[in-house]
C-alpha positions in Angstrom: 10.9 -114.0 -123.7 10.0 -114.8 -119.9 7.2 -117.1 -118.6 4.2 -116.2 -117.0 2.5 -118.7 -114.6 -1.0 -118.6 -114.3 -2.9 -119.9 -111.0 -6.3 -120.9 -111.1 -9.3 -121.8 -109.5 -10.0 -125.5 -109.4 -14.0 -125.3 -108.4 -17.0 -124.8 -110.4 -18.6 -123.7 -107.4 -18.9 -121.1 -104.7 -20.7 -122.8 -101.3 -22.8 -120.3 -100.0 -23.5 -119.4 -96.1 -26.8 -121.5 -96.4 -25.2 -124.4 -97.9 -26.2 -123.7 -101.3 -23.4 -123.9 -104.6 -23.0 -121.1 -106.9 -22.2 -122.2 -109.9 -18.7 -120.6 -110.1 -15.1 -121.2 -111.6 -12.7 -118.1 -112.9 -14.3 -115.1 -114.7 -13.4 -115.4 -118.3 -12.8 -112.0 -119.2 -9.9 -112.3 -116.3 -8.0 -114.9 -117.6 -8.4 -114.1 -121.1 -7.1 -110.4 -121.0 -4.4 -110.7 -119.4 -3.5 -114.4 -121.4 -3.9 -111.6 -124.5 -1.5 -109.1 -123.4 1.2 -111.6 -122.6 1.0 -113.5 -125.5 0.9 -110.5 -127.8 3.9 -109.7 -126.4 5.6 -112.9 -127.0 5.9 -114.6 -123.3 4.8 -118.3 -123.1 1.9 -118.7 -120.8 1.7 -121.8 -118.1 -0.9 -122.5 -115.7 -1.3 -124.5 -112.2 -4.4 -125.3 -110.2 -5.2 -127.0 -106.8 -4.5 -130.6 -107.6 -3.6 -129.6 -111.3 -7.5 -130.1 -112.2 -8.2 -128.7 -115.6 -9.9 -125.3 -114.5 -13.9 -124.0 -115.5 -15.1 -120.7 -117.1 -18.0 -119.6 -115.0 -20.8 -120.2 -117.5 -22.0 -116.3 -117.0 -18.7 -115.1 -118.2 -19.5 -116.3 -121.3 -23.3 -114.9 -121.9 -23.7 -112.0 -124.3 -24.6 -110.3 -121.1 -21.3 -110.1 -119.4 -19.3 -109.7 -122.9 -21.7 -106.9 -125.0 -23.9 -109.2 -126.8 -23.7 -112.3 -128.5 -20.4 -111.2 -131.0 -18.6 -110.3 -127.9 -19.4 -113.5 -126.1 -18.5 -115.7 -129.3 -15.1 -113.7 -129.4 -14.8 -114.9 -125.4 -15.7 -118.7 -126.4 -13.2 -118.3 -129.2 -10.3 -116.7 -127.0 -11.3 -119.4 -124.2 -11.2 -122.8 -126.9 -7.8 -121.3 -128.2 -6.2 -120.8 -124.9 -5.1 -124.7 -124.5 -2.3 -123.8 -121.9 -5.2 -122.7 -119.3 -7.0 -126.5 -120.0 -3.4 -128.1 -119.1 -2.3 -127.1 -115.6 0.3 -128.1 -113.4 -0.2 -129.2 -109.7 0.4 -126.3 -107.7 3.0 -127.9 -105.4 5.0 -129.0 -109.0 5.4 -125.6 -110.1 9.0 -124.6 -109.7 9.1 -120.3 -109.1 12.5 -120.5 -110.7 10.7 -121.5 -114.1 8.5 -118.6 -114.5 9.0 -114.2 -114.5 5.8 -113.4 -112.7 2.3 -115.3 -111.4 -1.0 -114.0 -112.4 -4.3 -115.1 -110.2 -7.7 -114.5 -111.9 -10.6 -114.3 -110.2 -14.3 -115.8 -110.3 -16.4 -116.9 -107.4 -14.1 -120.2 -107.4 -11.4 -118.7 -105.6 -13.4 -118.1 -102.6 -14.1 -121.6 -102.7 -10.6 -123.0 -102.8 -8.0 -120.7 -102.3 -8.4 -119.4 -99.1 -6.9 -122.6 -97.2 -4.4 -123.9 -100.1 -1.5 -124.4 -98.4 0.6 -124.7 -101.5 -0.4 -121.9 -103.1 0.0 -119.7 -99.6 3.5 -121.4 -99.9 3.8 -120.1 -103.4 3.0 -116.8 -103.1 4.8 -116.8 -99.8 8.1 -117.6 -102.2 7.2 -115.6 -105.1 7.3 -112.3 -103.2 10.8 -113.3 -101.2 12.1 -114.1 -105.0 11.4 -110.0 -105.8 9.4 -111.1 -108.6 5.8 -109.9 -109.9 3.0 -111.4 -108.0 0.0 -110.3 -109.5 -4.0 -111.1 -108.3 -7.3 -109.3 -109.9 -10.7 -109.5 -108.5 -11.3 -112.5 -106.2 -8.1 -113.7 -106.9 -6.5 -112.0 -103.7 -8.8 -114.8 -101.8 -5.1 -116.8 -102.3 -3.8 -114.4 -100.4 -5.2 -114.9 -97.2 -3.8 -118.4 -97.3 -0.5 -116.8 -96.3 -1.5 -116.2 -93.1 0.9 -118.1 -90.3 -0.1 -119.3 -87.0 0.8 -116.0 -85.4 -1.6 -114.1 -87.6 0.6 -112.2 -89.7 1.3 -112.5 -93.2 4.1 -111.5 -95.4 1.5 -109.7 -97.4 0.3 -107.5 -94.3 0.4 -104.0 -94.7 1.0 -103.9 -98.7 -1.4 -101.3 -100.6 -3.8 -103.7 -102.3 -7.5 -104.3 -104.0 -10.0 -107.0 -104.6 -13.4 -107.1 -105.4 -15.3 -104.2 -103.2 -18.1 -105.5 -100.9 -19.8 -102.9 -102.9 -19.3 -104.6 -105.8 -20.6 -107.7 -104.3 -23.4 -106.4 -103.2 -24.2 -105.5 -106.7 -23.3 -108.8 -107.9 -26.2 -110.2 -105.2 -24.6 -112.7 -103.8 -23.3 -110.3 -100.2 -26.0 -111.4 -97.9 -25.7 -114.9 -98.7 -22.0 -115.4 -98.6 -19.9 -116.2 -95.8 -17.0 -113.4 -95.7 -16.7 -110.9 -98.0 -13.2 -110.5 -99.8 -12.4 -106.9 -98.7 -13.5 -107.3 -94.8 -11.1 -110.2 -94.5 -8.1 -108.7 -96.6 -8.4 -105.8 -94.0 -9.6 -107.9 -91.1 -7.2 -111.0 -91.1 -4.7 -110.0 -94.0 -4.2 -106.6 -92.2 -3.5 -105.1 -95.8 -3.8 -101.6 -96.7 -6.9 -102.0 -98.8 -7.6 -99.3 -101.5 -11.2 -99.4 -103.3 -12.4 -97.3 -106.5 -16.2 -96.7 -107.3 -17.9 -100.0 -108.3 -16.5 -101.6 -111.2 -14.4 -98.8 -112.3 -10.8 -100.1 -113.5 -8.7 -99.9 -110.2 -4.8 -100.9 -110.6 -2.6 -100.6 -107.1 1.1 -101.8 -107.5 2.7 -102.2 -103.9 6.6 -103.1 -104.8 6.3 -106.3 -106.7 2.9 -106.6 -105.7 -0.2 -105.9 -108.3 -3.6 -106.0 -107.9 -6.9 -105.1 -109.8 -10.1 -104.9 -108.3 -12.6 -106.3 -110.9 -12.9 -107.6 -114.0 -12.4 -104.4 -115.7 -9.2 -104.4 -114.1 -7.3 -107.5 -115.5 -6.1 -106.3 -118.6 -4.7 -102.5 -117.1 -3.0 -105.1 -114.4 -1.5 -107.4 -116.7 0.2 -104.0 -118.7 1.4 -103.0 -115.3 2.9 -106.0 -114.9 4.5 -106.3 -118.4 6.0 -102.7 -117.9 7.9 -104.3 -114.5 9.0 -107.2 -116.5 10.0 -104.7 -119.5 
């Protein structure tokens, strides 16, 4: 079966307009799904990070509050201690695209903290969606996107149908007013995408030619089936 490359956050923080860290990473229940649904059907997972930095599970993720109680948030801690190829990544600039059927970015605060500016995952991404194959982002995770933005301001991602978190859905989270940018103003602002939002945390799938997106945690797992039935 193929190989799927995960990309993931390397901070455990999210700096804030006033200076302040959240306490961040990638949001468990988006890396976990979708690791789920590829593995049960039978393609080997890989995963690369900024610097190749063994990647954190934002510690709310993993509360009985985010995961339906306690039972649900042991069964998250379980999933998240058996997922070993997550804990090993690459360094982003190693991964060869040739290796690999699609790329998956979860979300989490971290991504707003270091994948904005990566250059080598803007070159990445830049080369995944020449190759014709799946490039698929949930949540925050289309933060990496605006990291394909050239001098000139345009992006070979500008105009593709696409989603991300909602500012509504960030406002909800309680963070909005303190942050710097918010995800969807810039994907419309600087990206130039065609953004497409759902009521708040409802799952929300958009699948623009190879590209796939989900816009919350919710999300992940419908987006990773979309993307299995592309590789299918």
């Amino acid at each position: 079966m193929a190989k799927i490359l995960f990309v993931i956050t390397a901070s455990d923080h999210w700096t804030l307009a006033d200076g302040t860290r959240q306490p961040a990473g990638f949001w468990a229940e988006e890396a976990l799904g979708p690791f789920q649904v590829f593995k049960e059907a039978g393609h080997e997972i890989a995963a690369a990070t900024p610097g190749g930095v063994p990647p954190t599970a934002d510690a709310l993720s993993l509360t009985p509050d985010f995961n339906g109680g306690e039972e649900g948030a042991e069964r998250m801690r379980t999933a998240l201690r058996k997922a070993t190829e997550l804990a090993n990544p690459l360094r982003i600039e190693d991964v060869d695209i040739d290796d690999y059927a699609a790329v998956f970015y979860p979300g989490g605060w971290g991504p707003m903290e270091d994948l904005p500016d990566n250059a080598e995952s803007g070159k990445l991404l830049t080369e995944w969606l020449a190759s014709g194959k799946p490039v698929s982002l949930v949540c925050h995770g289309p933060a990496a996107l605006l990291a394909t933005i050239g001098p000139d301001g345009t992006s070979p991602f500008t105009g593709y149908r696409l989603t991300g978190l909602s500012n509504a859905e960030e406002k909800q989270n309680g963070l909005a007013d303190r942050a710097k940018w918010l995800l969807q103003d810039r994907l419309v602002g600087d990206l130039g995408a065609d953004y497409r939002e759902a009521d708040p945390f409802t799952p929300h799938v958009v699948v623009d030619r190879t590209l796939f997106t989900g816009q919350n945690p919710g999300s992940a797992t419908p987006l990773a089936r979309e993307v299995l039935k592309a590789l299918s």
